[in-house]
DSSP file (Angstrom, degrees, kcal/mol; ACC not computed):
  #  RESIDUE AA STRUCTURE BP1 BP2  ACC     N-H-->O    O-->H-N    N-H-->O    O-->H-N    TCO  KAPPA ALPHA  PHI   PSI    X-CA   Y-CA   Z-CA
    1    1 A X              0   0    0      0, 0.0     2,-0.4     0, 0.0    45,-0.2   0.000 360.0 360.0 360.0 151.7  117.8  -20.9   21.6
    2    2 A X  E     -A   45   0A   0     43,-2.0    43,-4.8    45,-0.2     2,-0.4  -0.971 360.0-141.3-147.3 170.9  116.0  -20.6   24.5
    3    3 A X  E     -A   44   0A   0     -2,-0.4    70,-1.1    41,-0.2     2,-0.5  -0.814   3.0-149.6-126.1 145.4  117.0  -21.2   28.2
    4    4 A X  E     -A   43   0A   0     39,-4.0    39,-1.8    -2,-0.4     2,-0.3  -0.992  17.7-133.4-126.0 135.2  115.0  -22.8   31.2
    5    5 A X  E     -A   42   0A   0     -2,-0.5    66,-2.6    37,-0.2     2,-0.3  -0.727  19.2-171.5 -64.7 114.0  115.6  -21.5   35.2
    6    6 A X  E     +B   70   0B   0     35,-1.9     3,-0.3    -2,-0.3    64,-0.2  -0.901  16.4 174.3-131.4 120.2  115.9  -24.5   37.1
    7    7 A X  E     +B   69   0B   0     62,-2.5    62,-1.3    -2,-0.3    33,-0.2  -0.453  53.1  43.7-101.5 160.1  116.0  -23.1   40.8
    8    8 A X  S    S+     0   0    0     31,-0.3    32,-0.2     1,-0.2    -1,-0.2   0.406  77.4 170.0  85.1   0.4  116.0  -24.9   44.3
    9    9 A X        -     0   0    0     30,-0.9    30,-0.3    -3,-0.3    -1,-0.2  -0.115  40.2-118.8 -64.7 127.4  118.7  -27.4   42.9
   10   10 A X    >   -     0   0    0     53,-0.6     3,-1.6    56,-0.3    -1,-0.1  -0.461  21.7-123.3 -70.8 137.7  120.0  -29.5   45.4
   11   11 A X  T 3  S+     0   0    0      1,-0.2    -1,-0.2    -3,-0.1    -2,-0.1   0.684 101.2  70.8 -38.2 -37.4  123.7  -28.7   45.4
   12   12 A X  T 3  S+     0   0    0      2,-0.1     2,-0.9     1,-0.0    -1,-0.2   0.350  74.7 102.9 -80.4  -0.9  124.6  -32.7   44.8
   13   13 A X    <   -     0   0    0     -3,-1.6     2,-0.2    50,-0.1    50,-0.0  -0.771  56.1-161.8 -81.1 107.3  123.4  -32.7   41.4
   14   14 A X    >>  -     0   0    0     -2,-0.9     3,-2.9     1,-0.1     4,-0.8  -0.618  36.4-100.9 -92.0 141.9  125.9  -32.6   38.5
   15   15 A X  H 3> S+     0   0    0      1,-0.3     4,-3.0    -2,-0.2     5,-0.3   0.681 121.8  57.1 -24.6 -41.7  125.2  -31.7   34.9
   16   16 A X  H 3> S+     0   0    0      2,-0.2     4,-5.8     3,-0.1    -1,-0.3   0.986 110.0  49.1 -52.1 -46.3  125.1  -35.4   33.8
   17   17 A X  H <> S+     0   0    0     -3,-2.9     4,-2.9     1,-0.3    -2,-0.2   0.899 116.3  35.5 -54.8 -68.2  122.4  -35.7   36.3
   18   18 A X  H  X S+     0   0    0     -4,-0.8     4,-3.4     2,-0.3    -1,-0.3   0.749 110.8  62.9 -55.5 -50.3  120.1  -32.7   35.4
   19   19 A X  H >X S+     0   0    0     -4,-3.0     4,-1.0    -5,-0.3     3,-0.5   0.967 108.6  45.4 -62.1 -44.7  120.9  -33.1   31.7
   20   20 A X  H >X S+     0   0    0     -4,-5.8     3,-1.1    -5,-0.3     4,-0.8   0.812 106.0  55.0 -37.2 -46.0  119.2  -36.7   32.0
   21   21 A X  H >< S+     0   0    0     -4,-2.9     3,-1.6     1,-0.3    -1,-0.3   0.924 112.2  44.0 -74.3 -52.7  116.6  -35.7   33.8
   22   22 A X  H XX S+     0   0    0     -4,-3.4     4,-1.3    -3,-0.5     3,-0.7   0.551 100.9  67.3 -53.1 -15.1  115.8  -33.1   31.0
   23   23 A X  H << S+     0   0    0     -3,-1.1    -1,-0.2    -4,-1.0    -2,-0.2   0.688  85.0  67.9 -50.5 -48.2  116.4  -35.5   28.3
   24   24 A X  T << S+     0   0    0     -3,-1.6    -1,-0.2    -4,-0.8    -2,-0.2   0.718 115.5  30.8 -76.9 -32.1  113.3  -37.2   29.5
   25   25 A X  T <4 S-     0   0    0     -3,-0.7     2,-0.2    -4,-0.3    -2,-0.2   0.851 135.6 -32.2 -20.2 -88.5  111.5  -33.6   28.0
   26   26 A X  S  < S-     0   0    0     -4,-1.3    -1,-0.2    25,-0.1    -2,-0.1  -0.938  72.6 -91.4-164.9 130.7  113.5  -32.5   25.3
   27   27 A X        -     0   0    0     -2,-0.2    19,-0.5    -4,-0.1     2,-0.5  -0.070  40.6-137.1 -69.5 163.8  117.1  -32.7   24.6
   28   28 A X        -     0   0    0     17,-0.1    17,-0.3     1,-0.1    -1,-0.1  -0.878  12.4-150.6-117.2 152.5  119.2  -29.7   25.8
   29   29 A X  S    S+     0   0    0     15,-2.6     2,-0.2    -2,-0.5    16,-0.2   0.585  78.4  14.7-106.2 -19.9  121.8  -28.2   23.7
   30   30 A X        -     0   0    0     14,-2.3     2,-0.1    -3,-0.1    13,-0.0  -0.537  51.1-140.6-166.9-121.2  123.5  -27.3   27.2
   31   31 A X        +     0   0    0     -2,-0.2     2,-0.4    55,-0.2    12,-0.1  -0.250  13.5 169.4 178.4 102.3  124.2  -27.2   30.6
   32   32 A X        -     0   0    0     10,-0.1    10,-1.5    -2,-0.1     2,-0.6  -0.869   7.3-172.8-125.7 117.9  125.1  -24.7   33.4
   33   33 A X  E     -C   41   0C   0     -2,-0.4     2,-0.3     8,-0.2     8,-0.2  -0.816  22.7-133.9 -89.4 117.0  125.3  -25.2   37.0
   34   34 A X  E   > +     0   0C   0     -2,-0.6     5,-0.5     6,-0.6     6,-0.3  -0.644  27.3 176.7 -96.1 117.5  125.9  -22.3   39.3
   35   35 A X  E > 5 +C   38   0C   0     -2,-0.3     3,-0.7     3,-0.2     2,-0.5   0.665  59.5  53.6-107.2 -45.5  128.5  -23.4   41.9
   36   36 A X  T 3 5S+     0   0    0      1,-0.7    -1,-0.1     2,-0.0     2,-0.0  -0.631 130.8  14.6-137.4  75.9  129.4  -20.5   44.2
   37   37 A X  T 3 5S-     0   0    0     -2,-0.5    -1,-0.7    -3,-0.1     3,-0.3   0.325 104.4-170.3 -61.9 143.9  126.5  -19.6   45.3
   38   38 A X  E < 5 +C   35   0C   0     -3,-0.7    -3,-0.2     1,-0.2     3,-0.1  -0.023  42.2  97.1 -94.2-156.8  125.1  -22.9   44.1
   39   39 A X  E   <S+     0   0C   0     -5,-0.5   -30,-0.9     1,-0.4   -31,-0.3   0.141  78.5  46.1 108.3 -26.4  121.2  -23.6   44.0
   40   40 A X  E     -     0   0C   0     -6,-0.3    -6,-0.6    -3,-0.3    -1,-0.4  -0.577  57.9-174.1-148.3-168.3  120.2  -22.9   40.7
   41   41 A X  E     -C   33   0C   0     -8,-0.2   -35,-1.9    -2,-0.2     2,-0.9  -0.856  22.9-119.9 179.3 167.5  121.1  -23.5   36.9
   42   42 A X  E     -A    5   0A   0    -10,-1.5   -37,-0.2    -2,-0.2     2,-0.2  -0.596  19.6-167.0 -90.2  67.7  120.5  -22.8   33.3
   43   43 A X  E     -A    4   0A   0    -39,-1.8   -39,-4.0    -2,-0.9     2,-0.3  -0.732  18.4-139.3 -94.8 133.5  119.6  -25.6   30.5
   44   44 A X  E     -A    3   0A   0    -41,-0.2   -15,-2.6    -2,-0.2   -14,-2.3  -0.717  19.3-174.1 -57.2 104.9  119.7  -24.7   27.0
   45   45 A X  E     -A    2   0A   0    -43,-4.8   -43,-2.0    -2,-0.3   -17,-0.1  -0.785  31.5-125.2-113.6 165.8  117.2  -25.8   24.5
   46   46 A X  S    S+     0   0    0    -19,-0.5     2,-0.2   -45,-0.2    -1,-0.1   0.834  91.9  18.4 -73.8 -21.0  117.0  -25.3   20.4
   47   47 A X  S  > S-     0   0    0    -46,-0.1     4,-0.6   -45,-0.1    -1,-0.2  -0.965  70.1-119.5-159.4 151.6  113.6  -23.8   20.8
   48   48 A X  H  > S+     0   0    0      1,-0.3     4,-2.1    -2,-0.2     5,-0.1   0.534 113.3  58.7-107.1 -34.2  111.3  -22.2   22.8
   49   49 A X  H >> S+     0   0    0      2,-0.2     3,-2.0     3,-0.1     4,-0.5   0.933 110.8  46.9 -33.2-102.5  108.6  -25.3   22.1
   50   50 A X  H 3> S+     0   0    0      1,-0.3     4,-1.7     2,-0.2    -2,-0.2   0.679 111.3  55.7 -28.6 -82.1  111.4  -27.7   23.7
   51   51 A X  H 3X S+     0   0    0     -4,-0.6     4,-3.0     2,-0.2    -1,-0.3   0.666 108.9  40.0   9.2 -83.8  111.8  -25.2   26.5
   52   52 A X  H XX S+     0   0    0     -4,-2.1     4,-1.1    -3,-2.0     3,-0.7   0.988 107.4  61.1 -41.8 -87.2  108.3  -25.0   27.7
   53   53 A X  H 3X S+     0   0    0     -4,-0.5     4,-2.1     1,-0.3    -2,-0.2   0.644 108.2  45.7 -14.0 -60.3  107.6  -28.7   27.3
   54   54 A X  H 3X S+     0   0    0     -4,-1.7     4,-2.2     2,-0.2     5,-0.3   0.886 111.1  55.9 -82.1 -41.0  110.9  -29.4   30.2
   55   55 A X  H XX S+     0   0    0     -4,-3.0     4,-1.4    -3,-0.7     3,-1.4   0.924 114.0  43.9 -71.4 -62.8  109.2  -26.2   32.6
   56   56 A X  H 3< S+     0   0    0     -4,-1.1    -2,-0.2     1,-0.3    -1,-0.2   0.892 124.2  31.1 -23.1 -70.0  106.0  -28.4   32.4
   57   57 A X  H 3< S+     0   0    0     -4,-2.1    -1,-0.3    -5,-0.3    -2,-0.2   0.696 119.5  47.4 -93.8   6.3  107.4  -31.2   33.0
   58   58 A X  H X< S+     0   0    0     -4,-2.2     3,-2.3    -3,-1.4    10,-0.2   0.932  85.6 121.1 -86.9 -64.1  111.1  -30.3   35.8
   59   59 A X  T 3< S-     0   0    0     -4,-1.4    10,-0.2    -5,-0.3     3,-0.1   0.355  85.7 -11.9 -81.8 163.0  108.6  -28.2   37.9
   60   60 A X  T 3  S+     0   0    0      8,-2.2     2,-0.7     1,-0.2    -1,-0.3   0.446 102.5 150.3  50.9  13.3  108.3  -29.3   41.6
   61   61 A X  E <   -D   68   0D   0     -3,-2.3     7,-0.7     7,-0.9     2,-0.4  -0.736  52.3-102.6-114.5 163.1  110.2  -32.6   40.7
   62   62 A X  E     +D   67   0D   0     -2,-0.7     2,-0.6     5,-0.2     5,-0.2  -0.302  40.8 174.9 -46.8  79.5  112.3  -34.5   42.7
   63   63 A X        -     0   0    0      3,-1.5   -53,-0.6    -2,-0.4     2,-0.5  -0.873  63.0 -55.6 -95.5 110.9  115.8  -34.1   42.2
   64   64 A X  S    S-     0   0    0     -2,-0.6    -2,-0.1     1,-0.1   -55,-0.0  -0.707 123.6 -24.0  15.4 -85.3  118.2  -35.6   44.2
   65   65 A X  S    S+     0   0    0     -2,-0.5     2,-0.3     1,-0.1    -1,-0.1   0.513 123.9  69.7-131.2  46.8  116.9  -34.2   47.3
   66   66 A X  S    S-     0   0    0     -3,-0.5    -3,-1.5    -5,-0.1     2,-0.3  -0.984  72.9-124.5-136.6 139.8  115.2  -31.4   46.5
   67   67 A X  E     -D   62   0D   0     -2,-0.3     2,-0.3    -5,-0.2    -5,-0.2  -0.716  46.0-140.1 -86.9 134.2  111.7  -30.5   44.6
   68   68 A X  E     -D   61   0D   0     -7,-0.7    -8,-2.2    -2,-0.3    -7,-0.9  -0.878   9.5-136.7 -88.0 139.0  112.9  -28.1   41.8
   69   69 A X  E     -B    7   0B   0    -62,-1.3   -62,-2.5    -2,-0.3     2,-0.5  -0.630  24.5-164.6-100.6 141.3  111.4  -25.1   40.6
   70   70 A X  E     +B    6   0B   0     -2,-0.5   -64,-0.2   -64,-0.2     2,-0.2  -0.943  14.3 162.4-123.4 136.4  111.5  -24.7   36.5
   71   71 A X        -     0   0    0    -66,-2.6     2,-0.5    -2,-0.5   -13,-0.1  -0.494  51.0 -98.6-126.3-158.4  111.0  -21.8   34.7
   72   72 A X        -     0   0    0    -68,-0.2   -68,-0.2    -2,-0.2   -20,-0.0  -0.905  53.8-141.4-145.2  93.8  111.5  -20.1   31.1
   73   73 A X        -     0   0    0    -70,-1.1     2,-0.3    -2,-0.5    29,-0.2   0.225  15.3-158.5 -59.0-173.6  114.9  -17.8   32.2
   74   74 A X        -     0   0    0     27,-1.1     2,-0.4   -72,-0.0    -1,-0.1  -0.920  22.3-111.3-144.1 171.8  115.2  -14.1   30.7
   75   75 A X        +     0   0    0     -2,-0.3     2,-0.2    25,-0.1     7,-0.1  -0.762  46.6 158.7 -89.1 155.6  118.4  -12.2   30.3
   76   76 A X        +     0   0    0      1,-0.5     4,-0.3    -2,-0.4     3,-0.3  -0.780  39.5  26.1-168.6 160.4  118.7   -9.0   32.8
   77   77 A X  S >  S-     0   0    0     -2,-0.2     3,-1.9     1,-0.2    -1,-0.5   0.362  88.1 -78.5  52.4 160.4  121.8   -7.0   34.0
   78   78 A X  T 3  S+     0   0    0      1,-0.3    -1,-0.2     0, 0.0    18,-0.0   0.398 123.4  53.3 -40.4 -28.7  125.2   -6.4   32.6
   79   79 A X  T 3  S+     0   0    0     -3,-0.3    -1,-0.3    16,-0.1    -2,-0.1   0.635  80.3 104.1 -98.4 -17.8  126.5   -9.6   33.6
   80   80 A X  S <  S-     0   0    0     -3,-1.9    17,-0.1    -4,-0.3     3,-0.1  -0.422  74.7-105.3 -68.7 141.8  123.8  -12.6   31.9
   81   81 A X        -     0   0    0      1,-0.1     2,-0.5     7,-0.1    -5,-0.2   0.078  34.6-100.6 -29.8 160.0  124.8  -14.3   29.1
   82   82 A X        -     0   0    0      3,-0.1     3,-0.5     1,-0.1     6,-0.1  -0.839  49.4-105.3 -98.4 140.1  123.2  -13.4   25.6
   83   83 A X  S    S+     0   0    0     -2,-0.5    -1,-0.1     1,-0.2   -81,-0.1  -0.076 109.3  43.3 -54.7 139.2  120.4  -16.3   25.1
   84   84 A X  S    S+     0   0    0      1,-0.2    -1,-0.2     2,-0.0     2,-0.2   0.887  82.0 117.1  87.0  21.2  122.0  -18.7   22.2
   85   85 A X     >  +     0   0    0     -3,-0.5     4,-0.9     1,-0.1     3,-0.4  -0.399  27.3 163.5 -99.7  46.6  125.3  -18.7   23.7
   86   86 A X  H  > S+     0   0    0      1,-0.2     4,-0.8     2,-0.2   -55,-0.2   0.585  79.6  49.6 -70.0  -4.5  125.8  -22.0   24.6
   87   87 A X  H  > S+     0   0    0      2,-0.2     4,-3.0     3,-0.2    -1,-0.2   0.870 113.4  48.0 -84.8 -57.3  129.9  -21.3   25.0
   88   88 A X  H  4 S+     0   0    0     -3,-0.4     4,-0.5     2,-0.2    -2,-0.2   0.827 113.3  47.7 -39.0 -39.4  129.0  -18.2   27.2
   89   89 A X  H  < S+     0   0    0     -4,-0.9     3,-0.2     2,-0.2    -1,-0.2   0.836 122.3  35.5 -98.8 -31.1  126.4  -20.5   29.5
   90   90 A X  H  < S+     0   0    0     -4,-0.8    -1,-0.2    -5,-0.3    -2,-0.2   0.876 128.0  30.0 -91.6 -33.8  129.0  -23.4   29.9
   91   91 A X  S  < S+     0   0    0     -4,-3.0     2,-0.6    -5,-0.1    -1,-0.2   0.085  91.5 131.7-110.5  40.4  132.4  -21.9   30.2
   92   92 A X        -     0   0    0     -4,-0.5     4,-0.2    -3,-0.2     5,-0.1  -0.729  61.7 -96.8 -63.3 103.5  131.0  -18.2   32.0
   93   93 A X    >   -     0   0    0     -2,-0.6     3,-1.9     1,-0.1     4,-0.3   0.188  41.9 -76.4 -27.5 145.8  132.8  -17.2   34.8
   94   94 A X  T 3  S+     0   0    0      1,-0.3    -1,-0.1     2,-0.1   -60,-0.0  -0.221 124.3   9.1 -65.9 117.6  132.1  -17.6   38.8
   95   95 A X  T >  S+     0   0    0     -3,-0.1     3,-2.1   -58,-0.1    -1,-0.3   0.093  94.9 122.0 115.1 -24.9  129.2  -15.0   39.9
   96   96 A X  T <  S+     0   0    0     -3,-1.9     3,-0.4     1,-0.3    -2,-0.1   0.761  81.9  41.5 -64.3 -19.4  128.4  -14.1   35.6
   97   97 A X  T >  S+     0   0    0     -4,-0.3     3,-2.9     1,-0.2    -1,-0.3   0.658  83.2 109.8-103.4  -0.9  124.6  -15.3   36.1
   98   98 A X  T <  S+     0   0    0     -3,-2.1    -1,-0.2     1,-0.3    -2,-0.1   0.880  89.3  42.1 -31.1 -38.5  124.2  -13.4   39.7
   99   99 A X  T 3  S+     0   0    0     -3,-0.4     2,-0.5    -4,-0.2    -1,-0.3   0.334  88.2  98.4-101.4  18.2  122.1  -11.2   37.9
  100  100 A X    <   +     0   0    0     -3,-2.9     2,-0.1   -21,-0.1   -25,-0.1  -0.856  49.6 179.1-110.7 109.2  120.0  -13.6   35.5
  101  101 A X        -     0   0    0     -2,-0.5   -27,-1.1     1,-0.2     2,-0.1  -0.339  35.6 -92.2-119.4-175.6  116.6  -14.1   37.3
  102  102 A X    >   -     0   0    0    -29,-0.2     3,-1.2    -2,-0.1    -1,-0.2  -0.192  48.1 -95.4 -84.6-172.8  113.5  -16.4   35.7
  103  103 A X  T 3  S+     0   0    0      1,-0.3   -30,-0.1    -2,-0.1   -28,-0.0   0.411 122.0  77.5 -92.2  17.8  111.1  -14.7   33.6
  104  104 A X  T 3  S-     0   0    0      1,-0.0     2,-1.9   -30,-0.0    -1,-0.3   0.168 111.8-118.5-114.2  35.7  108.7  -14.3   36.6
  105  105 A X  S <  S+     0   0    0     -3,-1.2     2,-0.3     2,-0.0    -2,-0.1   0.347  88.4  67.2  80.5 -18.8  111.3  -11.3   37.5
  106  106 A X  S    S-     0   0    0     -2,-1.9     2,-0.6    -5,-0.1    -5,-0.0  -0.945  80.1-123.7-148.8 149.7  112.4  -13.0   40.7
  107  107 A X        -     0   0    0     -2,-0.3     2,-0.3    -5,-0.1    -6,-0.0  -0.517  30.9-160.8 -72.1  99.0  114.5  -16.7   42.1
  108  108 A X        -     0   0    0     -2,-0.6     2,-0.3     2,-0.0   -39,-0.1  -0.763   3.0-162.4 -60.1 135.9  111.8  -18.7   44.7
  109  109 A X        -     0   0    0     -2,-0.3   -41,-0.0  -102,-0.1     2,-0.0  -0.830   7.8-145.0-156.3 103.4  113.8  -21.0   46.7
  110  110 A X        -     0   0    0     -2,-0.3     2,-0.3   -43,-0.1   -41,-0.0  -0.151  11.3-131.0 -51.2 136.3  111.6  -23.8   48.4
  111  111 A X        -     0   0    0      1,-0.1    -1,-0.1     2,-0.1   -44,-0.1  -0.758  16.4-161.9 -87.7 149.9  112.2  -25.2   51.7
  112  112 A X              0   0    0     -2,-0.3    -1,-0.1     1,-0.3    -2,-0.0   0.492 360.0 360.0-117.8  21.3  112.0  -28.6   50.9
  113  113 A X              0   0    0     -3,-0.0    -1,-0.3     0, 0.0    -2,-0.1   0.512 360.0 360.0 -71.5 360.0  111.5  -29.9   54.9
């Protein structure tokens, strides 16, 4: 399993929303949206192929009303899920991904004025 960073996410987006929009890629095996602080989220793909293919095609677009940044996630600190979790990434506790950055080691977050 492999996971894509999708950063900059306008708060008004819901999982349905977001899966669709990945759908249009490759389907994703899951879906987590980071509520408190919001902005960002995780989708879960079967393989690293599928993966790649949705950061090509999510980054900079337009999603509800914010350009979103996609990336190819990594694990780091004590708290990230392990990759291939899809039970960890959907039922994970408030704050569990704080430390779960993209693979370019750090969260960009576009102004999107």
């Amino acid at each position: 399993m492999s996971r894509v960073y999708i950063g900059n996410l306008d708060p008004h987006v819901g999982q349905d929303e977001l899966m669709h929009a990945c759908s249009k890629f490759a389907m994703p095996a899951s879906v987590w949206i980071a509520r408190n602080p919001g902005g960002f989220a995780f989708v879960e793909f079967s393989d690293t192929r599928a993966a790649e293919v949705v950061v090509a095609g999510m980054q900079d677009t337009l999603l509800g009303q914010q350009r979103v940044k996609a990336e190819l996630a990594k694990n780091k600190g004590k708290n990230a899920a392990p990759a291939g979790n899809s039970a960890a990434l959907s039922l994970a506790a408030p704050g569990a991904f704080r430390d779960a950055v993209p693979a370019s080691g750090h969260a960009q977050v576009e102004d999107a004025s």
